[in-house]
C-alpha positions as CSV (number, residue, x, y, z in Angstrom):
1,X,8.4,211.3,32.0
2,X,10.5,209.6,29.4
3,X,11.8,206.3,29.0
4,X,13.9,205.0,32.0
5,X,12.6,207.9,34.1
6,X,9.9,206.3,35.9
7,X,10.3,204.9,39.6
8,X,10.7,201.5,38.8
9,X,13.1,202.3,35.9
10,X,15.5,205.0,38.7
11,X,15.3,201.8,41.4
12,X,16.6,199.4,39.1
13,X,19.4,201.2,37.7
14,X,20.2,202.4,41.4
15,X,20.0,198.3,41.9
16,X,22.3,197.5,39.1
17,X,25.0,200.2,40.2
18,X,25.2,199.3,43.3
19,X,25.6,195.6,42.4
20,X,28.1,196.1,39.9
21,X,30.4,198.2,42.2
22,X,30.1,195.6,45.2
23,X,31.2,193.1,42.8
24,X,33.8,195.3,41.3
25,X,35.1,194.8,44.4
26,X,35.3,191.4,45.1
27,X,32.6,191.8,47.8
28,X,30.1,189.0,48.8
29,X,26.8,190.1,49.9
30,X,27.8,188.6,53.6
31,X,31.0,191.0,53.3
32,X,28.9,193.9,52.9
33,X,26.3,192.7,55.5
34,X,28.9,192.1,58.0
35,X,30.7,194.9,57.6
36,X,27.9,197.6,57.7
37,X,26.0,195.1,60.8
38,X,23.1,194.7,58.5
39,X,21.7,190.8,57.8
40,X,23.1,189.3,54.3
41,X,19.2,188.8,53.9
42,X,18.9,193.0,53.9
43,X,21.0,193.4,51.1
44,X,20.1,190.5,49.4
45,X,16.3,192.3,49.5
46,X,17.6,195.7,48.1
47,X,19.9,194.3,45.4
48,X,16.9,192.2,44.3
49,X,14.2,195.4,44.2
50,X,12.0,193.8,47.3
51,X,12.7,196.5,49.5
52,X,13.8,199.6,49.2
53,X,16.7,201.8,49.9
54,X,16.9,204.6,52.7
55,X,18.7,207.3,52.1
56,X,20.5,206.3,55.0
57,X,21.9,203.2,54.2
58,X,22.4,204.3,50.4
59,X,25.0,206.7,52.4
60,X,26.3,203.7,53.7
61,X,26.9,201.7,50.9
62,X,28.4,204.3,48.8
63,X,31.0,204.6,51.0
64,X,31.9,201.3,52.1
65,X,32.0,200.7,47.8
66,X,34.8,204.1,48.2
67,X,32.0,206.2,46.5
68,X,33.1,209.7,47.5
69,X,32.6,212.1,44.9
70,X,30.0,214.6,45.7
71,X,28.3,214.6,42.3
72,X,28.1,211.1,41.8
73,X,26.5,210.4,45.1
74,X,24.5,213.1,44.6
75,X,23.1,211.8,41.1
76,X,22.4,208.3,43.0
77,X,20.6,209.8,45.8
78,X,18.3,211.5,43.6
79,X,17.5,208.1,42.0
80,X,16.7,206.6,45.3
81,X,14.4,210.0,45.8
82,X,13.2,209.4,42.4
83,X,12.2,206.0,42.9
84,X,9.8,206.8,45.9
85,X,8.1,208.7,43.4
86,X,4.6,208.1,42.7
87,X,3.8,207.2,39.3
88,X,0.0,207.4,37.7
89,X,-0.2,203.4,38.0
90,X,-0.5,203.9,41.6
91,X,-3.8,205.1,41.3
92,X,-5.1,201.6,40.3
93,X,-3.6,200.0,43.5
94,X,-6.9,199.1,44.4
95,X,-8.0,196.6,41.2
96,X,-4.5,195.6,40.5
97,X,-1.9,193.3,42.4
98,X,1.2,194.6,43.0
99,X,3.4,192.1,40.1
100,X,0.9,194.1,37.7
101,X,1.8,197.3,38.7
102,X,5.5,196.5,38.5
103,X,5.0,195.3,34.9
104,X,3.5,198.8,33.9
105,X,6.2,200.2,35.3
106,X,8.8,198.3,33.3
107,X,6.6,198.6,30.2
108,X,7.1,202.2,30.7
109,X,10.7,202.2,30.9
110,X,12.0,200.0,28.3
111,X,14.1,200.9,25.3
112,X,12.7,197.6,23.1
113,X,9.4,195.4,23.5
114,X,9.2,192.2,21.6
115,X,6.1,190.9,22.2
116,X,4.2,187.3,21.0
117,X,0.7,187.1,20.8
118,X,-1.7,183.9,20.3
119,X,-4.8,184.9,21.7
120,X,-5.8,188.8,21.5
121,X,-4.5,191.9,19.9
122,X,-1.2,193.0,22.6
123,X,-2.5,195.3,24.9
124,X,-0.4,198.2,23.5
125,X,-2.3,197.8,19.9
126,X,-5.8,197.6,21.2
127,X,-8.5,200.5,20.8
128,X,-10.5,201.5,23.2
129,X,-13.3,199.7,21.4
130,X,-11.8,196.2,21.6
131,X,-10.0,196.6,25.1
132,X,-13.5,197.4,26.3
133,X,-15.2,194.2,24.8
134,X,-12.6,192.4,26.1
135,X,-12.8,193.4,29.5
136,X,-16.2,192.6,29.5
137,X,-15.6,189.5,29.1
138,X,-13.8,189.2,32.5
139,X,-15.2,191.5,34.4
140,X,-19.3,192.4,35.0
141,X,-19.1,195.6,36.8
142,X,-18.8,198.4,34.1
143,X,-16.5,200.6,36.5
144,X,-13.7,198.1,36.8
145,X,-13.9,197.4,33.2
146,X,-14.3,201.3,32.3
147,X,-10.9,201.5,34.5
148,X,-9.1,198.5,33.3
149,X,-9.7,200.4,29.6
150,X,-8.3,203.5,30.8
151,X,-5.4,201.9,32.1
152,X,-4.8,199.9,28.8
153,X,-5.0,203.5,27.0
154,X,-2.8,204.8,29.3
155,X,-0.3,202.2,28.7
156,X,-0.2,203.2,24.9
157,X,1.3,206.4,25.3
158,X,4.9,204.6,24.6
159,X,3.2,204.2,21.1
160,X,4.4,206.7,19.3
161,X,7.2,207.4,16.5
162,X,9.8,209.1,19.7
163,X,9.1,205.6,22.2
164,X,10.9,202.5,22.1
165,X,12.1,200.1,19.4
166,X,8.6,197.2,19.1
167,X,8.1,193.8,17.7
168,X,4.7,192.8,17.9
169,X,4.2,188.9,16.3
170,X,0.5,187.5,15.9
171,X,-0.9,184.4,15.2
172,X,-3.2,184.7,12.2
173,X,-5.7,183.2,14.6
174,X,-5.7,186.8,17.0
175,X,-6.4,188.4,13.7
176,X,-9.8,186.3,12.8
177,X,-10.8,185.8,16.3
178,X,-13.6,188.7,16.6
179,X,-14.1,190.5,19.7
180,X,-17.1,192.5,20.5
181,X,-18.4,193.5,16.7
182,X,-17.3,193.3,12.8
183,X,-17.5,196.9,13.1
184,X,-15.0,196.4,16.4
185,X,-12.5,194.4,14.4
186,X,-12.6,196.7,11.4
187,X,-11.6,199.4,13.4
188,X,-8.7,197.5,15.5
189,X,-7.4,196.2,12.3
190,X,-6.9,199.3,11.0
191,X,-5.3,200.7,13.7
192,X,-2.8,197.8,13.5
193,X,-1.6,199.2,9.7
194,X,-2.1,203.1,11.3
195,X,0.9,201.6,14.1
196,X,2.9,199.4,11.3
197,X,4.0,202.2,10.1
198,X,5.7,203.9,12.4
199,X,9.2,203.2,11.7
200,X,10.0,201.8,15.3
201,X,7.6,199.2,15.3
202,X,7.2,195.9,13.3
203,X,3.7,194.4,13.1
204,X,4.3,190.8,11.9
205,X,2.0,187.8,11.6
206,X,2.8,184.5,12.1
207,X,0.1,182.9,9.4
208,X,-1.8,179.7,9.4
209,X,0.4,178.2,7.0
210,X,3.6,178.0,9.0
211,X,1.6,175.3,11.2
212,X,2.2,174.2,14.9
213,X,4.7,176.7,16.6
214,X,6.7,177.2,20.0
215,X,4.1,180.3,20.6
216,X,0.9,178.7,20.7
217,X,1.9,177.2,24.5
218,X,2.0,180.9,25.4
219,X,1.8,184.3,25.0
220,X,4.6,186.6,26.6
221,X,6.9,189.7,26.5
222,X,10.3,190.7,26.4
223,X,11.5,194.2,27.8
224,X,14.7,195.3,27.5
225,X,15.2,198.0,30.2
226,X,18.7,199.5,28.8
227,X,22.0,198.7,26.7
228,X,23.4,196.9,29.8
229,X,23.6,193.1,28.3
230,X,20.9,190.5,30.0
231,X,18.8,193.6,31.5
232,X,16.0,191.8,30.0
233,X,12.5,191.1,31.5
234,X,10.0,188.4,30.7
235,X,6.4,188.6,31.2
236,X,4.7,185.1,30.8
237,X,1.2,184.5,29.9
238,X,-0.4,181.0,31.6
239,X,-3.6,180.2,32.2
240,X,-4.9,181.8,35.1
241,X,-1.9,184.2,35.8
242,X,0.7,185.8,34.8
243,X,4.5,185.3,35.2
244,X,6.8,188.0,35.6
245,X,10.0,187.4,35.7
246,X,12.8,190.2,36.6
247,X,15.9,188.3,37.1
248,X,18.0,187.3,33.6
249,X,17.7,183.5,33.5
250,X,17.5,180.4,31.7
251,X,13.8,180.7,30.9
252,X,14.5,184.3,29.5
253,X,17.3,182.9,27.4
254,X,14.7,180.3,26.2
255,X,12.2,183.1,25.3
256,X,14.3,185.4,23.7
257,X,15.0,182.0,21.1
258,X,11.7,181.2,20.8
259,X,11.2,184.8,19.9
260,X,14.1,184.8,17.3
261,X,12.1,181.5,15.9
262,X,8.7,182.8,15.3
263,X,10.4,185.8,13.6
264,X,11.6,183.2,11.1
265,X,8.2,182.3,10.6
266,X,6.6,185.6,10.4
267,X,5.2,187.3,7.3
268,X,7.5,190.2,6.5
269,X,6.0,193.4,7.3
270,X,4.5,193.9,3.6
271,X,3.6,190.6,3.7
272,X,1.7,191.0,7.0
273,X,-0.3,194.2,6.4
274,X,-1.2,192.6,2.9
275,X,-2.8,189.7,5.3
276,X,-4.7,192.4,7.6
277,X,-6.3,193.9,4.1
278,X,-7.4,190.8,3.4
279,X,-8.8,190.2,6.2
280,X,-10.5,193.5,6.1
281,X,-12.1,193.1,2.8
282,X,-13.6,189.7,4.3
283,X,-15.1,191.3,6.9
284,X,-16.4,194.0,4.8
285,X,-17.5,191.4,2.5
286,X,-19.2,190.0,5.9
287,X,-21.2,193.1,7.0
């Protein structure tokens, strides 16, 4: 399954078409409610990805948007088929809530992650070593946290030189913090140079000496999910939850700034992987 080609990435560009070609035609959502005897709150649902879309009504609102040609209703059905899909995050239904789910299924589908991170190595960096000692640390029963792990490996299959364009910014701090062992750490910090350098993905630090930033009030992610301007998605870390946010909006604009900022503060890429063999001879120095 490549990029874009998971459910969740099918549904939403299903979602997108169909909005763009109501509004192509000077429709309101009440218009197209009224006129197809559905409630504006129906539509409203679909456009927004809370429900679905039958096949029926897809039918339905392809030709009231003067949709007619065979192959491209055809090619939009299939991603309504596509998008009922099951996809391998499914499986974990039963330790994850369903706004988690949905953001491994936009992870999966984006064509650029910029990520911050203040706390812990991003997910998508972590070995299985360090993802396991930090489940721990949430979680006592060793089958949720040996699932939780597999999930986070799972998740790292967009690694790779042929997966999306990544900018992954750290706080020195994530860097010193140790989790689970020296030996742990030695191992994660290598695999942090092994990832830098891949040629699609920058692995920058933010260090100590750049002082007090926008990014240490919180961690958070930016998908972008195609070429289409604003098809952004921001994923927002606060204490005790997380914040996904799917719509294009003010606090996404904000982010994508605050983003732009902290790469101003960053280490260069040299600069930064001179800063994790640093690091490394300390803790060799410390074992």
């Amino acid at each position: 399954m490549t990029r874009g080609e998971t459910p969740v990435g099918q549904l939403r560009r299903l979602r997108a078409v169909l909005k763009q070609e109501r509004e192509q035609l000077g429709l309101t959502q009440r218009d197209v409610a009224d006129a197809l005897d559905w409630s504006s709150s129906k539509l409203i649902r679909i456009e927004k990805g809370v429900v679905g879309i039958s096949i029926t009504d897809l039918k339905a609102l392809l030709l009231h948007y003067r949709i007619t040609d065979a192959d491209r209703v055809e090619a939009l059905v299939e991603l309504a088929r596509a998008g009922k899909k099951p996809a391998w995050w499914q499986a974990y239904r039963d330790i994850y809530g369903q706004q988690f789910l949905n953001f491994l299924g936009l992870e999966a589908s984006a064509v650029e992650v910029k990520q911050f991170q203040g706390r812990v190595i991003p997910g998508l960096l972590q070995t299985q070593e360090y993802a396991t000692a930090l489940m721990s640390q949430y979680h006592a029963d060793p089958e949720r946290v040996e699932r939780g792990t597999a999930v986070r490996m799972r998740r790292q299959e967009i690694v790779a030189p042929d997966g999306p364009e990544m900018v992954f910014i750290m706080d020195e701090a994530v860097l010193r913090r140790t989790m689970g062992s020296v030996e742990v750490m030695r191992g994660q910090l290598l695999r942090l140079k092994e990832v830098a350098a891949l040629s699609n993905i920058d692995v920058r630090v933010v260090p100590f000496s750049a002082g007090p930033h926008k990014g240490l009030a919180s961690s958070f992610v930016l998908f972008r999910l195609s070429e289409i301007e604003n098809d952004v998605v921001l994923l927002l870390e606060i204490p005790d939850q997380d914040i996904l946010v799917e719509e294009f909006t003010d606090q996404t604009k904000d982010y994508i700034r605050i983003f732009d900022e902290l790469e101003g503060l960053a280490l260069t890429e040299d600069d930064s992987v001179k800063l994790i063999d640093k690091i490394l001879a300390e803790l060799g120095e410390s074992s």
